[in-house]
N, C-alpha and C positions, 0 to 999 in steps of 0.2 A: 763269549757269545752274548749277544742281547738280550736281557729279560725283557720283555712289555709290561711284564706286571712291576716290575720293581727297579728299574734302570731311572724314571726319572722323577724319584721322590724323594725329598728331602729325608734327610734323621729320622726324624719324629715320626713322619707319614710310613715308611720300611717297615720302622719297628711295631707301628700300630698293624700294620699289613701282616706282618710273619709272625706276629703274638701269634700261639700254640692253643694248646688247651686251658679251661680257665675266663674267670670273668677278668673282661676290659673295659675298662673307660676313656675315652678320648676327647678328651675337653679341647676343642676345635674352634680355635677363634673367630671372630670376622674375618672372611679373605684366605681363612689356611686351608682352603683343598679339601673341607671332609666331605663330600659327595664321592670323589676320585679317592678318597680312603676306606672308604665303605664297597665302593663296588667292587677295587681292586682286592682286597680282602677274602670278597666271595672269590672273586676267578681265582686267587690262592689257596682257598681251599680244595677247590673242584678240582686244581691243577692236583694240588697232592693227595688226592685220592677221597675227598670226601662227596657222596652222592650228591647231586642236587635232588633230590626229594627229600636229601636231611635238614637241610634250611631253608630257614622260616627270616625273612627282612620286614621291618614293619616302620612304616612313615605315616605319614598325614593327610598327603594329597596323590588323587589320583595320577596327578602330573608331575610329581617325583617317584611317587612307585614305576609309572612310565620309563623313564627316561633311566633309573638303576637300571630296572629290567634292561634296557636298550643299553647300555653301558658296558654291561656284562658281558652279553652277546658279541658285541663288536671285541671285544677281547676272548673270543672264541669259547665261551662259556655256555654252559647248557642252560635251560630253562630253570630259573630258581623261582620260587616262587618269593614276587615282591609283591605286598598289598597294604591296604589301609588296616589300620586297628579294626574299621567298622566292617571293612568288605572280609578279612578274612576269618571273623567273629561270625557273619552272615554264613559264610560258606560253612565253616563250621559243626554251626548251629540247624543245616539242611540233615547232619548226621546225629547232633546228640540233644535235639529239640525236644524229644518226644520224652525224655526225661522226666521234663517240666510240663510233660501235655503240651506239648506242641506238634502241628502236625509238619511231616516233611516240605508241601509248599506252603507254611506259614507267609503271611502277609506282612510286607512291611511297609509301616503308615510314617509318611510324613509331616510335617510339622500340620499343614493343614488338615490332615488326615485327625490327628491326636486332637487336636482344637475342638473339630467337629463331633468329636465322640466325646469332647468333656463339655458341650455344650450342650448335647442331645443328655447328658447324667445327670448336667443342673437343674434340667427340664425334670426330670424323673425323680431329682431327690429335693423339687423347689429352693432351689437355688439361686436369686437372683444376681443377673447378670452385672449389675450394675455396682450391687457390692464387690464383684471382680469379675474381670472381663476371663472367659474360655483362656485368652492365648496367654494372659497370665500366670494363670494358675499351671495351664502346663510350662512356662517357662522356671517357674519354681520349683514342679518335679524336676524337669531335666536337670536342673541346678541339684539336686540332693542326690539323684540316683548318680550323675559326674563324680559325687563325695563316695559314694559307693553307701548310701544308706536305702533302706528300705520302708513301707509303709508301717512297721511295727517297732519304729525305731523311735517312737516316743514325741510326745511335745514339741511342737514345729516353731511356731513362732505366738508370739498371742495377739499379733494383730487379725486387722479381718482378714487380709487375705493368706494370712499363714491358716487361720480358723477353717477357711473353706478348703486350702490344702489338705489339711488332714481328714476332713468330712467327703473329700473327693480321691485322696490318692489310692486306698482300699476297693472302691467299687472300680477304678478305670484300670486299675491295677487287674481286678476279677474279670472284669469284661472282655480286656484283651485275651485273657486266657479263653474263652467261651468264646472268640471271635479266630481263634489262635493267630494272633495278629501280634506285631513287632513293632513298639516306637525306634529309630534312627540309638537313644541312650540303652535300650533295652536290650540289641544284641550285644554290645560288650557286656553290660550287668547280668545277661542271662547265660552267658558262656563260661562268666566269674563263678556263677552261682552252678554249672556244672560240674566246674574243674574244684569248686568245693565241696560240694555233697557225694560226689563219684568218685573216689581218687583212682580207681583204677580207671575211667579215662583220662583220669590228668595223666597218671603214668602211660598211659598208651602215647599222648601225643608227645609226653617228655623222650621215647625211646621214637616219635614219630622226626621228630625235631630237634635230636640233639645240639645241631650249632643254631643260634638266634641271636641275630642283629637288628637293633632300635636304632634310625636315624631320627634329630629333633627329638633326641630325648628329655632335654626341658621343660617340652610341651606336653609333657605325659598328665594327664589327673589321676586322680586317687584307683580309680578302676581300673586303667591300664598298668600300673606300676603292680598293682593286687597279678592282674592276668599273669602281667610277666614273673612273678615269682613264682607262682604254680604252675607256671611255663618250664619253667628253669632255674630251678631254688640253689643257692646258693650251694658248690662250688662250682655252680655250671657254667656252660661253655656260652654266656651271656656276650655280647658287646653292644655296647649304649655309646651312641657318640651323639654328644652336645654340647651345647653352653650355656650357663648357668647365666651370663650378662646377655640373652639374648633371648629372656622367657619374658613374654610380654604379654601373653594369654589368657590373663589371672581372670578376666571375665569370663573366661570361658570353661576356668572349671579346673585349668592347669596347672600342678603344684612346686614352684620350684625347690622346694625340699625333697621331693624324687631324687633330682641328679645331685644334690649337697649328701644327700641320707645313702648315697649307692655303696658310698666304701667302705658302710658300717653294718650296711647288709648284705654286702657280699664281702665281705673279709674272709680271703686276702683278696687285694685286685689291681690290677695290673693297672696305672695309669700314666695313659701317656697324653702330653698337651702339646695341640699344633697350632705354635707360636709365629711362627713363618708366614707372614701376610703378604697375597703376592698383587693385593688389590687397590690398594691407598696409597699414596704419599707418607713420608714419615712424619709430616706437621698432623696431619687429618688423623692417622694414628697415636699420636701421640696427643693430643685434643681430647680423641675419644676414650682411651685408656686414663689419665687423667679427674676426666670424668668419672668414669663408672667408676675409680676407687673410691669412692666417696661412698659406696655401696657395702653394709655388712653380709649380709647374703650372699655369699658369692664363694669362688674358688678363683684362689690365685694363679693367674698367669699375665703374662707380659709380653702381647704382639710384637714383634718387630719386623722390620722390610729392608732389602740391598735397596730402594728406592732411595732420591735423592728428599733433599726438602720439601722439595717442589712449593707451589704456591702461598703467601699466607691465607688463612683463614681470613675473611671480607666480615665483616658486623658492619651492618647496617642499622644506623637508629634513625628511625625515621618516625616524621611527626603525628603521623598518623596513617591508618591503613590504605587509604589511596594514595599516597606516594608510597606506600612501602610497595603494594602493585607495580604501580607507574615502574620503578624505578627494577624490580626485578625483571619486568619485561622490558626493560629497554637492557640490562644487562644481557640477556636474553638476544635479544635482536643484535646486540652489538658480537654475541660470540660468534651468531648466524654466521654475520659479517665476514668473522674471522674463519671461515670455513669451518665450522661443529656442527655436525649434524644435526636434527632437532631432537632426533631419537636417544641424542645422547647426554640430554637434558632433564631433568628434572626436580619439580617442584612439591614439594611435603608441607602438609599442616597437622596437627594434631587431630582437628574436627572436621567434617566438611562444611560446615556453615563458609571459613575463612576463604573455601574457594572461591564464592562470591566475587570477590574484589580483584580477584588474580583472574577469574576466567573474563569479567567485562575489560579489563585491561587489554587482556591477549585479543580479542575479538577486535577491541578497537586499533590495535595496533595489526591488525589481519596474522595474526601468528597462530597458525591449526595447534589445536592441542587434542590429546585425551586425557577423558578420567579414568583411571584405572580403579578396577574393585567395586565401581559407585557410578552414581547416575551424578549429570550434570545437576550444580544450586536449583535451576527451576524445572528440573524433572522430576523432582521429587514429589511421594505420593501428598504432603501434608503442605507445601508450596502451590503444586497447582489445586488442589483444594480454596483455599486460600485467594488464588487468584479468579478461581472461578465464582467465588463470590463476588467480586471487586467487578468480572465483566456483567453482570447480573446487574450492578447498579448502573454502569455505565452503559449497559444495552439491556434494558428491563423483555427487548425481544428474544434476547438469546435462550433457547429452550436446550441445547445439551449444555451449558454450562448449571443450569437451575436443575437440572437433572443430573449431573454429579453429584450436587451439595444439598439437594433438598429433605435429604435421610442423612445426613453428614456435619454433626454426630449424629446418631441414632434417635428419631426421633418418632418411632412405630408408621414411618411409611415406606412398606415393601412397597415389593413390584407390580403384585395386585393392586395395592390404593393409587401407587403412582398411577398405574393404568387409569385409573376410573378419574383421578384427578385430570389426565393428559385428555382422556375422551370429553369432557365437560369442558375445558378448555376448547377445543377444538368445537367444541356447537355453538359456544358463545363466543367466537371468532377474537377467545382471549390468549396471551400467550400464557406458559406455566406460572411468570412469573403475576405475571395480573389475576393468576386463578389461584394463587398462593394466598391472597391477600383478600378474595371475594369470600368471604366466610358463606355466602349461600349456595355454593357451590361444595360445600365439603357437607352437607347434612347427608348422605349417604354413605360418607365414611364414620368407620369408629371413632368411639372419642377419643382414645389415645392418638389416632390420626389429629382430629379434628383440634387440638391442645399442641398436638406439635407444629401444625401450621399455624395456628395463633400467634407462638411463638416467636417460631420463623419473621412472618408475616411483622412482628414488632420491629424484629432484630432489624430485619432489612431498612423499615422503613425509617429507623435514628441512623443505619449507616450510611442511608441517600442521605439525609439532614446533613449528618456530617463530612460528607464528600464533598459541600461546597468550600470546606477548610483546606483539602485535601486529600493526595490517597494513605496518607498516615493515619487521618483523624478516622475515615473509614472505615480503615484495617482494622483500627485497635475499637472501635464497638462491635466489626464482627468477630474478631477473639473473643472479647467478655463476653458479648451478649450470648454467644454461642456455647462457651465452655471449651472453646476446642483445642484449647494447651491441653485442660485434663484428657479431653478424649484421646487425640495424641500420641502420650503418654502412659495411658494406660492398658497398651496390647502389652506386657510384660515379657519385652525383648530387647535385648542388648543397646536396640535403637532408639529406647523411649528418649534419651538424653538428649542423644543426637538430633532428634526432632525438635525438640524445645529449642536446643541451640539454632535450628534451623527458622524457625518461625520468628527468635528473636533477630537473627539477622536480615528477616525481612522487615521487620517494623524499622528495622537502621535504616535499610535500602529505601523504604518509602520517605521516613524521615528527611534524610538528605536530597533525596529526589526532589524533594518541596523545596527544600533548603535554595538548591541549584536551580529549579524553575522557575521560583518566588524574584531570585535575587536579575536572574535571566530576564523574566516580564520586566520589570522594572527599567530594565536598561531601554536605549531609544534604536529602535528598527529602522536601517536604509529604507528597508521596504515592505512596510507594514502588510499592504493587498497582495503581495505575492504568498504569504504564506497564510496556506490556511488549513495546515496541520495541527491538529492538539499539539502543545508543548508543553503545560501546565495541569495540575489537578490530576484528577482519577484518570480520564482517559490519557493523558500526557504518556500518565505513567503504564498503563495498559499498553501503549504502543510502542514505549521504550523497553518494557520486556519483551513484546514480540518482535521487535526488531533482534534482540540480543540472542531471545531462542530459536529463532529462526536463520540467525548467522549460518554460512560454511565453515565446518572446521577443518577443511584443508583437503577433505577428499582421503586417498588412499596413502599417500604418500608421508614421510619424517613428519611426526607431530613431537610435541614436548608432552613427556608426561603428568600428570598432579596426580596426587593419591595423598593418603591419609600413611601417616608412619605406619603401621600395621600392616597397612597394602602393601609396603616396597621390603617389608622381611623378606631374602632372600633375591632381591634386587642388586643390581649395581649400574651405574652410573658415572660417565665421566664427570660432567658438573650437576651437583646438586645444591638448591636453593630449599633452605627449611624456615618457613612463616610463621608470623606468629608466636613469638621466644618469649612471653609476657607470664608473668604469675599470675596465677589461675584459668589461662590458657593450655599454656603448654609449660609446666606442670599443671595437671588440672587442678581446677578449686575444688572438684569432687574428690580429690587425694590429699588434700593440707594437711588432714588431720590423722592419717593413717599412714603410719613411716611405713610398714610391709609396702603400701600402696605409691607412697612416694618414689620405695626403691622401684617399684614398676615401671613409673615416669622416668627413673634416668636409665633404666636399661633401653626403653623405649628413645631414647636421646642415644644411647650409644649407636644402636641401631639407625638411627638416622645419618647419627654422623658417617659412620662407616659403610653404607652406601656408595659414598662419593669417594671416586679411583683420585680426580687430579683437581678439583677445584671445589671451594666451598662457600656460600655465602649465606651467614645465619642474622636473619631479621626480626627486628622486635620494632613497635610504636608505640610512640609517646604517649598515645591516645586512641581509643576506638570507642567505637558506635554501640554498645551494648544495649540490646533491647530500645532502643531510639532514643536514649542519654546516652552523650561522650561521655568516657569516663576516663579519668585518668588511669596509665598502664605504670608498674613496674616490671623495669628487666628481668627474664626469666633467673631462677637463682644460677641457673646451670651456668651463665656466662661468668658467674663467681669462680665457679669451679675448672675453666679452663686456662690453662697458663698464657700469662698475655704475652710473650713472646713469638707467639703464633698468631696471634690476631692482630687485622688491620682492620682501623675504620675505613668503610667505604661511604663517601658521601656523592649525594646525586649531582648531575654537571650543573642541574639548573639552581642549586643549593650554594651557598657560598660563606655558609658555618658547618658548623659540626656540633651534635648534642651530647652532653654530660648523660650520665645512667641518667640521672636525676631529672631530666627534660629540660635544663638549661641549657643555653645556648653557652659553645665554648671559648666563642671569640664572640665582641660585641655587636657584633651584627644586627642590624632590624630593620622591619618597617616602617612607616608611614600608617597607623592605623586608620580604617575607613572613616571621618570626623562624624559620617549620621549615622554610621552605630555604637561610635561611642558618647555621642552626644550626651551630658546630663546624667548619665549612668554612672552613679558613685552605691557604696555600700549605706542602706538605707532608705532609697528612693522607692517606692510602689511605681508597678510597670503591667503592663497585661502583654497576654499571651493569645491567639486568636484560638489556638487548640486549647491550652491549660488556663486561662483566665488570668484573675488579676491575682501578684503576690508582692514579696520583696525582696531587694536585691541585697545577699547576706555576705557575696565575695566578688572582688572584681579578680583576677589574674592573671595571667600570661601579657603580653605583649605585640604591639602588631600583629599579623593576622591568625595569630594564634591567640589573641587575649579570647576569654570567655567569663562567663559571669557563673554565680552559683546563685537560683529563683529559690525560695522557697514559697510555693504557692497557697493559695486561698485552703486548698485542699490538705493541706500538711504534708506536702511531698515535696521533696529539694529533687530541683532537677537543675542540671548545668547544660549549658550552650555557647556555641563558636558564638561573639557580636557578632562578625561578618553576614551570619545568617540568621541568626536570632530572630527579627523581625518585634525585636520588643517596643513597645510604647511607652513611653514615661506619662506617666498621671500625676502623682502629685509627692512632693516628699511629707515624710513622718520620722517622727526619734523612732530609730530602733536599739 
């Protein structure tokens, strides 16, 4: 007769299913089935006689406890109870809150909620904001209480903003209580903090919950792995299924010495590994496997698939990140071609800044995409900031853009002064930004007001100066002038990074934007009078991003996905394209010097790779735009670590060499260099710069339209430049 529960599982997946009583571990590959091992698990217990009120399943996302739940059911199973760590900590904690002096409907404060109460503290215990911002500081509690420490756990850090940690976590710590109010970190640590000072409710819920299963047990931090032991202390009837090559959350607080440290704290235990990948290719697999052995941290196991070879792995070395675009979106468009649907496409980079270059590509080639996880390159909050300065200088009428940024950083004009500033404008028939800049017009605001429009009121008036250079020269005095990297950067959240990387791939985009416009004017027009659009400068460039954000991306219908590695944990994909394979990229520069951190980055690389069911093409360039210096790239190391009998170079159709790791070209191929940019340009020669001034030229390199120079300017900053767009001058030679 038929099982449903156990007729179509492999080995490995039965035997993790019909495991007895007793702690289990089931180290679950990429691609091996553990969702369908977990659930089916439950409907085996139910089946053979165990309550469903006795198990307790615990994951991460509302939308995996979802769909167990629903999983279960559909194989005729009762109601189990599946939740998050946080949600069933919450529920809880509605019974044994009062403990701790909490009352039964206790509140629970969100990230903005906690901000606002450690800002109203700062206020109260004189604490200036500026020495660290609210959302900082709580992002460094959340960080400590994730370790499972507490406010009397001594000596935090001796910087300042470790200093004001410790002078603020005691009072916000008290206040919650006095408010009987719950941060998001606080019902796991305060359910911890039940199950330890009460033991007889521990043991109520341990005789509540005898069987208990962890899905993404990896992903545990120090608090939940603490819960679960006084859940179900060893020899209990535990099962944790995960995988140790597939913790990537370490920002988040995740420890993967949880699931390494399981066998030694629950000894004895039963482990089974589900090897059996039913989702990759055996090249893709074996690629990825490969890899990650490169990793100490880990437990051994070894995917395998009845899959055929299937495709080789595609490397793409490409010269730089606009053909690396160009050339994935035209792979992209060519698989369309081949009947793939779009949905069954997708695109990964380490950071978002890199989508940039991939999402103007797909627009220009009309190919709908989403971003998955994340807002598109210029929706971002620290992007249109940014540009709402830029239309400021190029429309000094615009009054909502001057009213985004005129407090932005902070610069003591609320909404009250804005008001009074917006009504004075309006009597003197000026706009905001002409009443930014009318210093008689501000004597009935505060001084801290009347110091910040001063300010402002300079800032803007060197970035009009420098707008006639460009919307790069622009950009980069209202960055300085402003501060607004630090500002930025200093909410103290996961994304201060990400932001910086975002602002510096806009100074690239302007950069090059001149670069292309500069080179563009110059050439001769059929027909000059017909066009009389900006193409060039600030506005050029203002109406080439609102052309771009104002694009269709395709409606409702198959788009290509992008997301950031992290996003597509627990994704798959027929073909996947991963960007940006460069050192310090992807491995980050922020992990060089932290092996624990570097094993992050290649778990994060297995994950990528194993994503992709049937095709894969991993891209790296020569060269990219860093903060608006090309710099030169090295290959990410991980292409060290894959076996090269699986990889093919892929070169682009309009290409007709191929490049060495090393950014050589591999055959002798070249061009014709342009003769009036490399006119006269030897190592040596003094040149000016219309943005950076006059310097000297310390390297000449590359070749044909790849040659560039290395400047060291007046200023003592070496900066490097394509010839092609350089735009330099030769003045005069000097011995150097």
């Amino acid at each position: 007769m038929r099982d449903p529960i156990l007729d179509d599982l492999n080995e490995q997946q039965a035997q993790a299913v019909a495991h007895g009583r007793g702690p289990l571990m089931v180290l679950a590959g990429a691609g091996s089935g553990k969702t369908r091992v977990v659930t089916r698990r439950i409907a085996r217990l139910l089946r053979d006689g165990v309550r469903s009120r006795e198990i307790l399943a615990l994951t991460f996302t509302n939308k995996a406890a979802g769909e167990m739940q629903k999983r279960v059911q559909e194989l005729g199973g009762e109601f189990v109870r599946v939740a998050t760590f946080h949600s069933a900590s919450a529920r809880f904690l509605r019974s044994e809150g009062h403990l701790l002096g909490f009352r039964p409907d206790y509140t629970i404060y969100d990230t903005h909620d906690r901000d606002t109460l450690l800002k109203e503290l700062m206020g109260d215990l004189h604490v200036s904001t500026t020495q660290a911002k609210p959302s900082m500081v709580g992002q460094w509690i959340s960080r400590l209480k994730n370790a499972a420490m507490t406010p009397g756990d001594g000596m935090l850090s001796s910087s300042d903003v470790g200093r004001v940690v410790e002078r603020l976590w005691t009072p916000y710590h008290e206040r919650m209580r006095q408010l009987s109010a719950m941060d998001f970190d606080d019902l796991m640590l305060n359910f911890l903090q039940v199950l330890r000072e009460f033991p007889e409710v521990a043991e109520r819920y341990r005789e509540r919950f005898p069987w208990l299963l962890v899905d993404e047990f990896q992903d545990t931090n120090r608090v939940q792995y603490d819960m679960l032991k006084l859940l179900c202390p060893a020899p209990g009837n535990l099962c944790v299924v995960g995988d140790p090559d597939q913790s990537i959350y370490g920002f988040r607080g995740a420890e993967v010495r949880n699931i390494l440290e399981f066998e030694s704290d629950y000894e004895p235990v039963t482990v089974v590994r589900l090897e059996q990948n039913y989702r990759s290719s055996a090249n893709i697999l074996r690629c990825a496997e490969t890899v990650i052995a490169n990793n100490r941290m880990r437990k051994q196991k070894r995917l395998r698939t009845e899959a055929g070879p299937g495709a080789p792995i595609l490397r793409l070395k490409a010269t730089g990140a606009t053909e690396e675009a160009s050339t994935v979106v035209d792979r992209v468009v060519q698989l369309h071609d081949e009947g793939v649907a779009l949905d069954e496409v997708a695109i990964f980079y380490r950071a978002h800044w890199l989508s940039r270059g991939l999402e103007q590509a797909l627009k220009d080639r009309g190919v709908p995409y989403e971003i998955v996880g994340g807002q598109t390159f210029f929706e971002r909050r620290e992007i249109k900031d940014l540009l709402a300065y830029l239309r400021v200088l190029a429309n000094p009428l615009d009054d909502v853009s001057m009213g985004r940024v005129v407090n932005v950083p902070p610069r003591g004009i609320g909404k009250i002064t804005l008001d009074k500033l917006r009504h004075a404008a309006f009597a003197e028939g000026m706009s905001l930004r002409e009443a930014v800049g009318e210093r008689s017009l501000h004597r009935e605001l505060g001084k801290k007001a009347q110091k910040g429009l001063a300010e402002l009121a300079e800032v803007l008036d060197k970035a009009q100066d420098a707008a006639t250079f460009g919307a790069s020269a622009a950009l980069r005095v209202v960055i300085q002038g402003t501060g607004y990297v630090q500002h930025a950067t200093s909410f103290g959240d996961a994304e201060d990074s990400a932001r910086e990387d975002n602002i510096a791939e806009l100074v690239s985009d302007t950069v090059q934007f001149d670069a292309v416009a500069a080179k563009a004017s110059a050439a001769p027009r059929p027909d000059e009078d017909g066009d009389d659009l900006p193409s060039e400068g600030l506005a050029g460039y203002l109406q080439h991003v609102a052309l771009l954000t104002s694009a269709d991306r395709g409606g409702d219908g198959p788009m290509v996905r992008m997301m950031t590695v992290h996003a597509a944990k627990g994704l798959e994909f027929d073909h996947v394209f991963v960007c940006g394979l460069e050192e310090g990229v992807f491995p980050s520069m922020r992990t060089m010097e932290d092996e624990e951190a570097l094993e992050e980055e290649r778990r994060l690389m297995y994950v990528a790779l194993t994503r992709a069911r049937k095709t894969l093409l991993l891209c790296s360039a020569r060269e990219r735009m860093v903060n608006g210096s090309l710099e030169s790239m090295r290959p990410s190391r991980f292409f060290r670590e894959m076996p090269e009998d699986v990889l093919e170079n892929y070169t682009p159709s309009w290409r007709r060499y191929d490049l060495d790791d090393d950014g050589a070209q591999s055959t002798g191929w070249s061009v014709t260099p342009d003769p009036e940019a490399l006119a006269g340009l030897q190592r040596g020669v003094r040149v000016r710069h219309d943005l950076y001034g006059n310097g000297v030229v310390r390297r000449i390199s590359g070749q044909g339209m790849n040659a560039r120079a290395t400047v060291r300017f007046d200023d003592g900053v070496e900066r490097q430049f394509m010839l092609e767009y350089a735009g330099l001058q030769l003045l005069e030679d000097m011995e150097f």
